[in-house]
C-alpha positions in Angstrom: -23.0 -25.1 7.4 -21.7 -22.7 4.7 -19.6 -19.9 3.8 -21.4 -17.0 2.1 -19.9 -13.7 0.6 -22.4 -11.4 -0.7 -20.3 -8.8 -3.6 -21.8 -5.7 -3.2 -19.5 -3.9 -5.7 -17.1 -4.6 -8.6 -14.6 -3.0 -10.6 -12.3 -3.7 -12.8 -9.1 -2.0 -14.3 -7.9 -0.8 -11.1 -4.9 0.0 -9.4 -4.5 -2.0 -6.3 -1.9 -3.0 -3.7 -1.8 -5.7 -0.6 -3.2 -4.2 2.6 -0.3 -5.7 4.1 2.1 -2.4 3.0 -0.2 0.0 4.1 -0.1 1.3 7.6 -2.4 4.3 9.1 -1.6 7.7 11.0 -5.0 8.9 12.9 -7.0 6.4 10.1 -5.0 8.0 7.3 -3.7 5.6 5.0 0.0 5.6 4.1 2.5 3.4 2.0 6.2 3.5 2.4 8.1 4.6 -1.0 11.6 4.0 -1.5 12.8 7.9 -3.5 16.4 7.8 -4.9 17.0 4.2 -4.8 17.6 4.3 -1.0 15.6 6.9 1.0 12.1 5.9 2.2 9.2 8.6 2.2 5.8 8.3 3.8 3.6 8.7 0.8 -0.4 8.7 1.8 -3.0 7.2 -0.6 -6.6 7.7 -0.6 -8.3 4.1 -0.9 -11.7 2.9 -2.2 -12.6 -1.0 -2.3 -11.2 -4.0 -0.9 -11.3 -7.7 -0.5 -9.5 -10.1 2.2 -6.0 -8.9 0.3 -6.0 -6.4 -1.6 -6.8 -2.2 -1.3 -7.9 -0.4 -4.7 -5.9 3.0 -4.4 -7.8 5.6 -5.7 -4.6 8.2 -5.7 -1.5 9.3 -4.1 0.6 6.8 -6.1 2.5 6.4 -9.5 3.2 3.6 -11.8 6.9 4.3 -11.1 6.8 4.3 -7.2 8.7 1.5 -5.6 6.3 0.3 -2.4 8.2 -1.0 0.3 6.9 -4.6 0.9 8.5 -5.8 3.9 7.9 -5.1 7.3 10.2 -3.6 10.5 10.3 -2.3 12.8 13.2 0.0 12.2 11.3 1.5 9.0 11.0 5.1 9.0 10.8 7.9 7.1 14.1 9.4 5.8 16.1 6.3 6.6 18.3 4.4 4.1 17.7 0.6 2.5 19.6 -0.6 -0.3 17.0 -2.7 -2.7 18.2 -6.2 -3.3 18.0 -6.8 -7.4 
């Protein structure tokens, strides 16, 4: 018995992010931003390809956005975090 994975597209140069931080609204895909230093925003992204980690996102971010990479369940839009340096 083996393991096969067929590729059926590649690309390179991209800009991509761990599916882990993005959540959906009605199959809308969303990141959490932290604006200011300290208030987080729902920011939605439009996606393209992706493998068992990672999700190629095609636009809705910047270079200088700040993705929230940790999980709770008390994360919400508009509320407060101060980033550990």
């Amino acid at each position: 018995m083996c393991k096969v994975s067929v590729v059926y597209e590649k690309k390179e140069n991209v800009n991509c992010i761990n599916k882990d931080y993005v959540y959906y609204d009605n199959e809308e895909p969303y990141v959490f931003v932290v604006e200011n230093d300290s208030i987080i925003k729902r920011k939605f992204i439009k996606t393209g390809l992706d493998d068992d980690v990672n999700l190629e996102v095609i636009s809705g971010l910047s270079k200088d956005d700040k993705i929230l990479a940790t999980w709770s369940n008390e994360i919400m839009e508009n509320a407060t975090v101060k980033i550990s340096k």
